[in-house]
C-alpha positions in Angstrom: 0.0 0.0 0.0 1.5 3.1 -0.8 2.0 6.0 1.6 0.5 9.3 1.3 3.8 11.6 2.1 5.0 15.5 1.7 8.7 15.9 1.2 10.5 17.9 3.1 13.7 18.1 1.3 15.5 21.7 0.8 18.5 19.9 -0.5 20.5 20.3 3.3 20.7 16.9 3.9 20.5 17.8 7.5 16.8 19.2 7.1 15.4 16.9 4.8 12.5 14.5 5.9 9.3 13.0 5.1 5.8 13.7 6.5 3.3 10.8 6.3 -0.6 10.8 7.4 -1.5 8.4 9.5 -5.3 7.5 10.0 -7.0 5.3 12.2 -11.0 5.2 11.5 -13.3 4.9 8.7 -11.7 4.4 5.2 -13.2 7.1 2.9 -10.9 5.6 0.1 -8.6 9.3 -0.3 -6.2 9.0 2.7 -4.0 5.1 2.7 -4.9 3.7 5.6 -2.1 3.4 8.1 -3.5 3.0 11.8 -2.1 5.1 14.9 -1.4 1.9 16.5 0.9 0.0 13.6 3.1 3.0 13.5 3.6 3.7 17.3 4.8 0.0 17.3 7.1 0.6 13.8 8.7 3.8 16.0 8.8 1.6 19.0 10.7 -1.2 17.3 12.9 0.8 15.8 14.7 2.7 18.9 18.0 2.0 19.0 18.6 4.5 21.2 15.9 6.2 22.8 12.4 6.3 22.8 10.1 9.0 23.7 6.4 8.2 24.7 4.3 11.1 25.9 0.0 10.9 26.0 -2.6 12.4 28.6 -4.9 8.9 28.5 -3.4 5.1 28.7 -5.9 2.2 28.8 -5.2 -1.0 27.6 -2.8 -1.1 25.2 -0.7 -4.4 25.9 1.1 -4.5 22.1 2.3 -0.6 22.9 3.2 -1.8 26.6 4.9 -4.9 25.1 7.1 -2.8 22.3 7.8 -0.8 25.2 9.6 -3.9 27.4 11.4 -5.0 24.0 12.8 -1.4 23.6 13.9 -1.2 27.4 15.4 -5.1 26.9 17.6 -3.6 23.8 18.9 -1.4 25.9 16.8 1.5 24.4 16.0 4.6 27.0 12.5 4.6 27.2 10.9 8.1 28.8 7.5 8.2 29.4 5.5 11.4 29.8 2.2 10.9 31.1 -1.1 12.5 32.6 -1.0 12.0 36.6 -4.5 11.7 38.2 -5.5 14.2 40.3 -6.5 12.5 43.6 -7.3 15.8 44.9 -9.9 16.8 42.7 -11.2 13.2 42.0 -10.3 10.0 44.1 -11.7 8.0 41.9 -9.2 9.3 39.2 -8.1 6.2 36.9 -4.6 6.1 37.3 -2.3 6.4 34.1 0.5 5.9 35.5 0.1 2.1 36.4 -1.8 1.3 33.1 1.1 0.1 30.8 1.5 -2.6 33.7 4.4 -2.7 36.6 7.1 -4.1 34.1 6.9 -1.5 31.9 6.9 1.4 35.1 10.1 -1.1 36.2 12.2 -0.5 33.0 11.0 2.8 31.6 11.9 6.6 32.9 8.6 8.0 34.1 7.6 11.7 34.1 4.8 13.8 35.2 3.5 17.5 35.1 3.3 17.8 38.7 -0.5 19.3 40.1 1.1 22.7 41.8 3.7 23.0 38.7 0.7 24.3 36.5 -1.3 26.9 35.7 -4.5 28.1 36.7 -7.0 30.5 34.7 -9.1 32.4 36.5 -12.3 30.4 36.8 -9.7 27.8 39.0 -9.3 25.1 35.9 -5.9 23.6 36.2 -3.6 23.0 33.4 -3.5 19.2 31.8 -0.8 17.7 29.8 -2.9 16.5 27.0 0.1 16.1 24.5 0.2 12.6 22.5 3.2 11.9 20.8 6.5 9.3 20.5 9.4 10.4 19.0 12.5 8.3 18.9 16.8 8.5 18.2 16.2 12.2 17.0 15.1 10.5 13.4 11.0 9.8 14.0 8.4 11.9 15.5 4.4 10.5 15.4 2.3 13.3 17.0 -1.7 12.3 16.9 -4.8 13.5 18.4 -4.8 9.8 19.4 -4.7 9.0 23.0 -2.9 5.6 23.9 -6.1 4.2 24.9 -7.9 0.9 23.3 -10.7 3.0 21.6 -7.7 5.6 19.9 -6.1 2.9 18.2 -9.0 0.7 17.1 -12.3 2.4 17.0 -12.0 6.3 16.9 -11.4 8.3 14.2 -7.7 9.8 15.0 -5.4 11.5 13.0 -1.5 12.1 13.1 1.4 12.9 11.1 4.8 10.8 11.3 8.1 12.5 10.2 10.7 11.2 9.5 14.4 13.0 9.7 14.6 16.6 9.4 15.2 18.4 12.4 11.8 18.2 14.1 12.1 14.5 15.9 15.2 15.8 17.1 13.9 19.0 18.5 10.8 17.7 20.2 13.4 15.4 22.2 15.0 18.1 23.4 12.2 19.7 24.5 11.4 17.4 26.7 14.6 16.9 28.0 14.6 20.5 28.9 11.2 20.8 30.4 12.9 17.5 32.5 15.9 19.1 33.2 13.8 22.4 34.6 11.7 20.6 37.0 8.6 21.2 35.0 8.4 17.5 34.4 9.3 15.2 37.6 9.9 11.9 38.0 7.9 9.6 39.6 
């Protein structure tokens, strides 16, 4: 099946890449189908390196949590950015954070936006970190509307964009590891 992609080749070898859609939902027969899921797992596999793995949601996802343990056994840094549920506000919050399963908390780096680290507008409404995206070895960078929940990567309709090379995977890593290395995000 061929792959609906933009180039992004100025001739700098350095900024070059490719942009591909990638759709998980009805088939309306314009965009190639190429679900959320199958790519997060092609990204995952792929880490040689590191591995980037950032979403507000997580619910049942073994084959994401299982590409995760490989990554981590192949010696791949694995850093996961999640949502943390706010027990304040809601005890009955479902927890992100032990939804990929105890092995995968074991072997990966987990981060959080900590509660009294965000904002606040002036109604009270607290901040969320509702970013989805995995990024990995400064080379791929997925970023999708899609949650890594069951229903995002089988039965909604989600869309996202994968690039790969140029300077954008790269960038977004750093990112990250900045917003670590300031405190904003905190291990857990």
């Amino acid at each position: 099946m061929a792959l609906l992609t933009a180039s992004c080749d100025d001739g700098d070898p350095q900024r070059s890449g490719t942009v591909e859609l990638v759709w998980t939902g009805p088939d309306a027969g314009v965009i190639p189908l190429r679900r959320t899921e199958q790519v997060i797992l092609q990204v995952a596999n792929a880490a040689q390196t590191r591995l980037l793995v950032a979403s507000y949601a997580v619910y049942r996802v073994p084959h994401v949590g299982e590409a995760l343990l490989q990554a981590a056994g192949r010696g791949v840094d694995v850093v996961l950015v999640l949502e943390a549920p706010d027990r304040v506000a809601n005890p009955n919050a479902y927890d992100t954070l032990t939804a990929l399963g105890s092995a995968v908390m074991a072997r990966c780096r987990t981060y959080v936006w900590p509660h009294q680290r965000r904002p606040v507008d002036d109604h009270g409404k607290q901040g969320l970190f509702h970013v989805k995206c995995v990024a990995a070895d400064a080379k791929w960078l997925l970023t999708s509307s899609a949650n890594l929940t069951e229903y995002a990567l089988t039965t909604n309709a989600e869309l996202g964009l994968l690039v790969t090379g140029g300077p954008l995977p790269g960038r977004v890593e750093q990112h990250f590891d900045r917003l670590i290395e300031m405190g904003v995000l905190q291990p857990i």
